[in-house]
N, C-alpha and C positions, 0 to 999 in steps of 0.2 A: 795696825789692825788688819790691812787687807791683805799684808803679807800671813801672820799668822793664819788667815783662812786659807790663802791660797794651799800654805804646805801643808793643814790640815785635810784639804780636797784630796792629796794627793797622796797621803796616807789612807784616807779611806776608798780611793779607785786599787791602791795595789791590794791592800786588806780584802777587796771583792775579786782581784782575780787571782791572789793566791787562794781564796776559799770556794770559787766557781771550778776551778782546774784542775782539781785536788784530785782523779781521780774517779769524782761522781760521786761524792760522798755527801747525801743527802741532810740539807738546813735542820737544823735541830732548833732553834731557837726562831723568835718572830723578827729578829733583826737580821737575822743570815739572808744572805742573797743568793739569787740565781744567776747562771750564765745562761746566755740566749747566743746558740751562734750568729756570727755575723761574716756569709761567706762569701770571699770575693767573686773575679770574672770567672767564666768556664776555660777551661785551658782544654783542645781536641790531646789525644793524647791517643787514637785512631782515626783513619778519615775513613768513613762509610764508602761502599762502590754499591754497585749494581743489584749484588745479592747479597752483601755480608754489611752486615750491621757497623756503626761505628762508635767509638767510646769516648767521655770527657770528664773531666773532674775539676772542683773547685775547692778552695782551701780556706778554714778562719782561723783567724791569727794564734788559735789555742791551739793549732796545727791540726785537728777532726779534717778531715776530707769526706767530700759527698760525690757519689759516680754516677751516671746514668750514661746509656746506650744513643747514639745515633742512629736512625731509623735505615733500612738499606732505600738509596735511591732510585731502585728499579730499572730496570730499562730504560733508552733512551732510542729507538729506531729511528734511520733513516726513512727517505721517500720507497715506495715498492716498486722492484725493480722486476721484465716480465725473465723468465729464465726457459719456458717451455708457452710456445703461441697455443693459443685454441680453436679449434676444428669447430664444423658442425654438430659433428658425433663424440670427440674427445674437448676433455675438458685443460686448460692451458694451467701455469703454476707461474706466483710471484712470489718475490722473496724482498727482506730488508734487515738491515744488520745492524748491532748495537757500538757503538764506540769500541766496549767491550771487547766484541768481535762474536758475540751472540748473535744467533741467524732465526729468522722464523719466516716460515714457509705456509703460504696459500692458495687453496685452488681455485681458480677462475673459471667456472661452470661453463659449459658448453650451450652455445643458445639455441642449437638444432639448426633443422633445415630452415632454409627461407624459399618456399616453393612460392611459383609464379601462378598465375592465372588459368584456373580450370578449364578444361578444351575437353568435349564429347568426343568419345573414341564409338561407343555404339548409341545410335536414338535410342530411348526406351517406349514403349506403348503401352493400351489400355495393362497387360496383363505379366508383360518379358520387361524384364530390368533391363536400362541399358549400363553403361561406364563411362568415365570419365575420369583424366590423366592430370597430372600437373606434377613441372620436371624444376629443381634446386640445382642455382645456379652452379654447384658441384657436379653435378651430373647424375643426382639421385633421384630416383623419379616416384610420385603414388599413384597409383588407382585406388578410384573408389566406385561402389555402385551407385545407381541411377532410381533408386524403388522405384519401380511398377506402383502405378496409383492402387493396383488388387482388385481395381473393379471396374465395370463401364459405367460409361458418364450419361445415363438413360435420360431417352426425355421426359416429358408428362406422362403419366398414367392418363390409355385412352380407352373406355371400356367398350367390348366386342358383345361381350351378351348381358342383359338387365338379369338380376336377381328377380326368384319371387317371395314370396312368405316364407316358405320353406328350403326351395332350392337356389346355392348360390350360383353367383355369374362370374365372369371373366373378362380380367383387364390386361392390356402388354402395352409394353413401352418398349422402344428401339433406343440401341447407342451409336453412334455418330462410325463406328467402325462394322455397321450391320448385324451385328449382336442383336438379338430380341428376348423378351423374359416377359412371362406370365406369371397371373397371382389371381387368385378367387377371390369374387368380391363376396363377404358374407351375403347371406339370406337378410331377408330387410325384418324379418321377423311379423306377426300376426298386431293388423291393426287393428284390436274391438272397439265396438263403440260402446254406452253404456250401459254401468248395469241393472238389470233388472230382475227384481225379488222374485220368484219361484215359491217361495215358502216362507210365511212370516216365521219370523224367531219369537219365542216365549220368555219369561222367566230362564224357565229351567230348560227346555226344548231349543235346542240350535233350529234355525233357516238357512235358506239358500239364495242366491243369488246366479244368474249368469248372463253373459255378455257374449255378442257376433263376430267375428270379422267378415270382412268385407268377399272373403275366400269361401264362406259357407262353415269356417271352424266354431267349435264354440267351446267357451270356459265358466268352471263352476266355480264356485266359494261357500264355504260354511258362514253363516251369521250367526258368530259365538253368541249363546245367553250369556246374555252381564249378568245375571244371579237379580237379587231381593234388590231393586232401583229404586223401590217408590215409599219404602220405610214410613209409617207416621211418627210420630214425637211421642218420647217417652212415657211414659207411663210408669207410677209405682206400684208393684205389686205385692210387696213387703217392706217395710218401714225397716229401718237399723237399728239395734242397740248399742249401748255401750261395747258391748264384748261379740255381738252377732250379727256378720253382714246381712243390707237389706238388698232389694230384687226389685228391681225396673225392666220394663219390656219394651218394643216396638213391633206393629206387626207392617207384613206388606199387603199391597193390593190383591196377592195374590193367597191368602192363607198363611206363609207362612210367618214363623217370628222369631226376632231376636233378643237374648234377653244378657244383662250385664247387672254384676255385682255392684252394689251402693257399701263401698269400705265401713265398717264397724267403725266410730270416731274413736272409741276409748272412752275410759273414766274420764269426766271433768270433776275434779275434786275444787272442793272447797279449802278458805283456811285451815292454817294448822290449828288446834286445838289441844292445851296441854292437858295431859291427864294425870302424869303424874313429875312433880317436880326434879330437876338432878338436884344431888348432895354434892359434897366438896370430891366422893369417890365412888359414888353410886349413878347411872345414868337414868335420867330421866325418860319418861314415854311421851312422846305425842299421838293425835290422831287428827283426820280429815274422813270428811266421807264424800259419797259420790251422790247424784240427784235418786241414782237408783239403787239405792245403797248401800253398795258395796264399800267398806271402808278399807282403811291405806293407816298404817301403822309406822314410829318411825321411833331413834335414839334419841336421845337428847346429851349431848356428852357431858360426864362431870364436872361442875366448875372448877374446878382444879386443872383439868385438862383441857388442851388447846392441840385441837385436831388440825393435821393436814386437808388436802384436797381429798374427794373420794378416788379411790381407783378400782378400774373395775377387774375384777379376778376372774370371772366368769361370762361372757357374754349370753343374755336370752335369747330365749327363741320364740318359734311361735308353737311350742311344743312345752318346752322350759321353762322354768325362773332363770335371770341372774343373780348374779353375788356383786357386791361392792363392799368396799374396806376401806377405811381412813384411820391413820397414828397418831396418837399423842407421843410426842418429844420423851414419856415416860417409859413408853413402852406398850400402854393402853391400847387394846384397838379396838374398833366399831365396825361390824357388819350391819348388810341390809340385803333385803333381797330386792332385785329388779325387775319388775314385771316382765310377763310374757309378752312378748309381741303379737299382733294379731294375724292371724294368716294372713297372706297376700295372695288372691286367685286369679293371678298374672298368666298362667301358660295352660293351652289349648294342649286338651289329651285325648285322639281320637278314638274310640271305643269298639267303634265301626265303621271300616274303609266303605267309601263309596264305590262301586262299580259303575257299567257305560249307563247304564238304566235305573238303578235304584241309590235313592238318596244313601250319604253316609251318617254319622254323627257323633259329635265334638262335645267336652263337657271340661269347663274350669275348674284346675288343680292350682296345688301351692306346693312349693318348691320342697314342703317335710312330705308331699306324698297324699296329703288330707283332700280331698275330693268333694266340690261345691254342687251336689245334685241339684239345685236350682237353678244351675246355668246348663243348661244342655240344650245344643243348638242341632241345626243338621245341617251335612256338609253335600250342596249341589251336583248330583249325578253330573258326571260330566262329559256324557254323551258317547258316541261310537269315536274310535279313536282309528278313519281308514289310513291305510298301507299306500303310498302309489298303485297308479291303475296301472293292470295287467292286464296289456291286447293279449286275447286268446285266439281272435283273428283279423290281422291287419287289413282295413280297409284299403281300397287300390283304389285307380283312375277309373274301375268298372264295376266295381262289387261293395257292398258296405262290410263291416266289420264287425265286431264284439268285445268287448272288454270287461274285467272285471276289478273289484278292490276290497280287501279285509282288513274288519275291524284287529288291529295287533294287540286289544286285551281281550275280547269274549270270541275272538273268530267269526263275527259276523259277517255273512257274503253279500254284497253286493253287484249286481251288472248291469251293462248300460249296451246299448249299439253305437258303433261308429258310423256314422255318415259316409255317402261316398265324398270322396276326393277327389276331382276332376287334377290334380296336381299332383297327387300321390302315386307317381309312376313308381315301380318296381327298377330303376336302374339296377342294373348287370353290375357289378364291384370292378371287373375285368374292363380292360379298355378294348377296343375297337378301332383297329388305326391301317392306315395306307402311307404311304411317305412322306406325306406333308401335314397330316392331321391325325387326330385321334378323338373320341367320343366314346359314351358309354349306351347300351340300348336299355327302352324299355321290354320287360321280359313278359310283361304281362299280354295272355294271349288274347290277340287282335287290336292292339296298341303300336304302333310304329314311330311314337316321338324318342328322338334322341336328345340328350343335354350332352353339357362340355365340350361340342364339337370345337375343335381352334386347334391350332400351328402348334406344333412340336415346340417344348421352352428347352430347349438344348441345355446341360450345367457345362462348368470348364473340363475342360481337355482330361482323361487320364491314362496317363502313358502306360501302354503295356510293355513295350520294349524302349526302352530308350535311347533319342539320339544322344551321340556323343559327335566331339569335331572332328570323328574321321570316318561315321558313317551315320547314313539314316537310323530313324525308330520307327514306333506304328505306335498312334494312340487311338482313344473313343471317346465321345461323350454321348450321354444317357438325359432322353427326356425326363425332365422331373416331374413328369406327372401321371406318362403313360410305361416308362421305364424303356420307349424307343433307342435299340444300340446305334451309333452310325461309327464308322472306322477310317482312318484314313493313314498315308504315310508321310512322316515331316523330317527337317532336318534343323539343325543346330549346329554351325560352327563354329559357336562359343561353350560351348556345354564340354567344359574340359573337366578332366576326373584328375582334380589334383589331389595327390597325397595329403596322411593326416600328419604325417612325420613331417619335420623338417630336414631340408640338408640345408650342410652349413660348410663355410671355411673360418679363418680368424678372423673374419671382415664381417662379414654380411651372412642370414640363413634368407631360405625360400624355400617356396614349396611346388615340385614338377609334377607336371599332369602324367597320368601314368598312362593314357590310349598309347598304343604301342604306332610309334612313328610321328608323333606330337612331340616339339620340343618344348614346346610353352610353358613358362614359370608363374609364379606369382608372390606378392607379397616379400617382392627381393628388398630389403633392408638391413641396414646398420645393426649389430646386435645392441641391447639396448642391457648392460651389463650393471648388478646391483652392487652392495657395498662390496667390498673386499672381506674374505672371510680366514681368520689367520690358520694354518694348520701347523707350524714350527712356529711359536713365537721367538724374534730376531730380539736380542740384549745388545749390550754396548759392545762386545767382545766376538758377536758371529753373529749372520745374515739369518735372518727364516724364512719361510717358505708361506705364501697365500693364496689365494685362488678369488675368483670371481664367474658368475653363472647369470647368462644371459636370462631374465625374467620371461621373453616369449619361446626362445627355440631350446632354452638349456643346457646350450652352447658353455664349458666349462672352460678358461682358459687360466694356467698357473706362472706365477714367477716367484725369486727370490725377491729380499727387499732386507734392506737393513735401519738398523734405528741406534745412532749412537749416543743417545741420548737416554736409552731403555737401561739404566743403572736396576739394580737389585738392592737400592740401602738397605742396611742394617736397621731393625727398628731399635737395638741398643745404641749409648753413647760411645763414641772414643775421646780419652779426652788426656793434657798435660796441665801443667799449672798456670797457663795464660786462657787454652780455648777449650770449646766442647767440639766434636761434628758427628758424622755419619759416615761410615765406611762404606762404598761400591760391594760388595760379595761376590760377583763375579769373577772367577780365576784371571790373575792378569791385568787387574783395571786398577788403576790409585783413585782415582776420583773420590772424591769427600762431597759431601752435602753438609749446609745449615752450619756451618764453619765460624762460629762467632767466640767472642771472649765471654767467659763466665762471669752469671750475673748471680753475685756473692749475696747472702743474706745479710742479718745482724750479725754482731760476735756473739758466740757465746763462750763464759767465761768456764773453764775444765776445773783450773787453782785458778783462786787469786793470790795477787804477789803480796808480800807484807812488808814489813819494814826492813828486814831480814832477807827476805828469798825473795825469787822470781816467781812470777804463773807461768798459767798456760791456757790461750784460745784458740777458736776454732769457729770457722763459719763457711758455709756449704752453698752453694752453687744452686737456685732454684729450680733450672734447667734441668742439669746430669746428676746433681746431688755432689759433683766433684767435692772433696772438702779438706779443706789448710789450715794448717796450725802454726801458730807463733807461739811467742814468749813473752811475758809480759814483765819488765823490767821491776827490781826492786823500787818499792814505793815510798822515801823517807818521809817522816813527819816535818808539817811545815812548821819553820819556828817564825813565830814575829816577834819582828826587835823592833823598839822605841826611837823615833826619830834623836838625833844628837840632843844631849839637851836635855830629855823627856826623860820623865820615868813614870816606872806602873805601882799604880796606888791602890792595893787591893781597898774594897768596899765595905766599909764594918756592917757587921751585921749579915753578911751575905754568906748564904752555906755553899761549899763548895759542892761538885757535881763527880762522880771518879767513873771513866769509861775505860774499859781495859779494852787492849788490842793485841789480836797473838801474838804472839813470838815477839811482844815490845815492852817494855817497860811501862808502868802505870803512869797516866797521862792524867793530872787532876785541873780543870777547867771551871776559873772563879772568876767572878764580878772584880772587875777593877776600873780604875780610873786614870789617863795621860795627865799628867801633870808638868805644865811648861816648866821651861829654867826660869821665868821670871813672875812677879805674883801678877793676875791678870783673870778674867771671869772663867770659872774652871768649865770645860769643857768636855761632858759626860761621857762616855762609853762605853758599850758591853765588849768586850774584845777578850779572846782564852790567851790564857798564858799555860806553860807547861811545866810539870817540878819535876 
């Protein structure tokens, strides 16, 4: 028994790879089986390097092979080795090399100067810059300047003359280098003491008020009328109706009154009331009336109809009715109208302006225009409306004075006299000066006091001719207050005229003082050169040409330079029946790029082969598109035979199935059964036979 299974096992492992292998020829029936490759190790069959890819393939025993790419292994650099040192000013180059024998190259920035410790070459003071040096242990040296603090370092403010009411005083302060500077001290301005009324104020009538100071000045004020202050309580002096505002008043202490509208409430209606019933299509009436009575009318919708919301189509006024409307689902509609709104006598409309003297007056409107002649008020004159006073003659230290002032709406004049001023000198505008002071006089005749008397505030220096470091100049400075010149002659042998231009060699630019007989430079440094700027670009095959431009002097300096590394690939493919790459274009270069084996697609089948003839396939290179064709071998029909011993039992009853295939002979596939050589439990299967 376990031998008949074994060799029945083994009838049906080969029955499954003769019907797995076949070709691809897809299970027809639910007994047919599939093949599942099963592929072995990977075998290299390229070894990858540095840039180019590498390949391998595995194979199942039905011989299918499966390929994929090895990845390329990139680079591998050594440690960086230096090939050019680095400078101050120039920047140094290291390099490191691949097994390969690939080189890559970097620059090692230059770290600049390393200057030592700052040393004054000139002191600076309150107002002259000085300099100072510091030299790289290369031998390159900077200056820089020293700023001038720009100002003296002044003591306290000490004041020389007291301010009075009017006139101001005078303070100076000294700096530590004999320098002095003045500055006025304001006027302390007029101390009054309290005020006191001149004129009671009215209702309607403005007062006055004024106050002293201590100098003999004196100051007015108007004492604005507040208007109507003392109002009594309401009063009615028309009652409201339903539809007609009523009238309330107040008066004041003084006569006059004010009066305001008491709002119209409107109808207060009563219940609805029906008067006449709805039908199933007829609508009904209602009513309501009011206490004073005016009655209110309304729909009643048919019972049949089931009205919406109302909406209103019309808005009222207080001029107008509105409209409102509501639908029935039918099509039905119902109007109403909406009552008028009641005026509102919200906004004051003056009728007649008041002037300085004579009342105006005011009377309550409603926004359609309608006008409440029961409100009519008056609007509080409001008084002379004066201009600034105008001296027609300025009082002095010895005379009184006169002044006047106009009303700016009726022109009314007003004048007043000015009091003498015992302070009110007539100072001269012009100064009055000797060589160490300056003052102004009083001009007024038989007056001899002076103000401003104090010391010359000298400003800084300004050069009329200027020194330079190979000869004198002459400057001045100007009192700032009396415009006193003073002149003097000075010298400067720092005060070099250097050039705006640069000169330069390949090294270093600076800039020469041009005083004719002065060597002196400045600003001598490194040029300080930006990227490289290419004007020939250099290929694998010839050198080109670039330049670089110093960023401060413009200093341009050019060289050739080469790049053999500057290929021109091809953006199309080159390609044979193993690889794809990229051609160099450059005259004279071979160099290839991207040099790998093609990575083939599926087959696709052109013919397929048949029992009889050969095909033909073909599959294309996903890369370049490259694409190869084969031949696809004649494909005979598999036969299966019966182990020794066995035979094939067709199945009664079982219809056969007839599949034709070209160029072959008809192939008719029935239900059959193996039958052992000896009698034993028969052992069922679907397997084809062929006639």
């Amino acid at each position: 028994m376990k031998k008949a299974f074994l060799i029945l096992s083994l009838i049906l492992i080969l029955v499954v790879a003769f019907a797995a292998c076949d070709g691809g020829e897809t299970p027809n029936g639910p007994n047919d089986l599939e093949h599942t490759h099963a592929y072995g190790e990977w075998e290299t069959t390229k070894e990858a390097s540095c840039l180019e890819e590498g390949m391998r393939i595995r194979r199942c025993a039905c011989l299918e092979q499966e390929s994929e790419t090895i990845p390329a292994t990139g680079h591998a650099f050594g440690e960086w080795t230096t090939t050019q040192e680095l400078t101050c000013t120039a920047d140094g180059t290291k390099e490191r090399i691949c097994s390969c024998g690939e080189k890559e190259s970097e620059t090692i920035p230059s770290v600049g100067h390393t200057f030592g410790e700052w040393k004054t070459t000139k002191e600076v003071t309150c107002l002259v810059d000085g300099t100072k040096e510091r030299v790289c242990f290369c031998g390159e040296n900077e200056t820089e300047t020293i700023t001038a603090a720009g100002a003296h370092s002044f003591s306290e403010w000490a004041v020389i003359q007291d301010p009075t009411c009017t006139v101001k005083g005078l303070k100076l302060r000294a700096c530590v280098c004999g320098e002095k500077e003045t500055e006025t001290v304001a006027a302390i301005g007029h101390t009054f003491g309290e005020w006191k009324t001149t004129k009671e104020v009215t209702c309607l009538v403005d007062g006055t008020k004024e106050r002293v100071c201590f100098c003999g000045e004196s100051e007015t004020e108007a004492i604005l009328a507040v208007g109507h202050h003392t109002f009594a309580e309401w009063s009615i002096a028309k009652d409201p109706s339903c539809t007609v505002d009523g009238v309330k008043i107040r008066v004041c202490s003084c006569g006059a009154n004010e009066t305001e509208l008491i709002p119209a409430p409107g109808h207060i209606f009563g219940e609805w009331v029906v008067t006449q019933e709805p039908t199933d299509t007829v609508s009904g009436v209602k009513e309501r009336s009011c206490a004073c009575g005016e009655k209110e009318t309304g729909n009643l919708a048919p019972l049949g109809c089931t009205f919406g919301e109302w909406v209103v189509v019309r808005e009222p006024s207080c001029t107008l009715e509105g409209l409102k409307e509501r639908l029935c689902a039918c099509g039905e509609k119902e109007t109403e109208t909406v009552s008028k709104l009641n005026h509102t006598f919200d906004q004051w409309v003056v009728i007649q302006e008041p002037a300085c003297m004579v009342y105006g007056l005011k009377q309550r409107a409603c926004v359609c225009g309608e006008k409440n002649y029961d409100a009519i008020e008056t609007i509080p004159a409001p008084g002379h409306s004066y201009g600034a006073w105008i001296v027609d003659t300025a009082a002095t230290c010895v005379e009184t004075g006169t002044r006047h002032h106009i009303c700016t709406e009726c022109g009314n004049t007003e004048n007043d006299t000015i009091p003498v001023n015992a302070l009110a000198h007539n100072y001269a505008t012009a100064w009055t000066t000797d060589n160490t002071h300056h003052w102004r006089k009083c001009q007024n005749s038989g007056c001899t006091s002076v103000t401003g008397k104090t010391g010359h505030a000298f400003g800084e220096w300004v050069v009329d001719t200027a020194a330079t470091c190979m000869r004198t100049g002459t400057r001045h400075h100007v009192c700032a207050i009396c415009q006193k010149s003073v002149s003097e002659t000075y010298s400067d042998p720092n005060a070099h005229n250097y050039a705006t231009a640069w000169t330069s060699d390949n090294t270093n630019h600076w800039r020469k003082c041009q005083n004719i007989g002065c060597s002196s430079v400045t600003g001598k440094t490194g040029h300080t050169f930006g990227e490289w700027v290419v004007d020939a670009t250099a290929t694998c095959m010839k050198t080109g040409t670039r330049h670089h431009v110093c960023a401060i002097c413009q200093k341009s300096l050019s060289e050739t330079y080469s790049d053999p590394n500057a290929h021109n690939y091809a953006t199309t493919w080159t390609s044979d029946n193993a690889h794809h790459w990229h051609k160099c274009q450059n005259s004279g270069c071979t160099s290839v790029s991207e040099k790998t084996t093609h990575a083939f697609g599926e087959w696709i089948v052109d013919k397929a082969a048949t029992c009889v003839s050969t095909g033909t396939r073909h599959h294309a290179c996903t890369v370049c598109n490259k694409s190869l064709s084969e031949t696809i071998p004649v494909n005979p029909l598999p036969i299966i035979m019966p182990p020794l011993g066995w035979r094939m039992q067709p199945t009664i009853g079982t219809s056969a199935k007839t599949v034709v295939a070209p160029q072959c002979r008809i192939r008719r596939r029935i239900s059959a059964r193996l039958v052992p050589p000896a009698p034993m439990f028969p052992l069922w299967v679907t397997a084809p036979t062929f006639v």
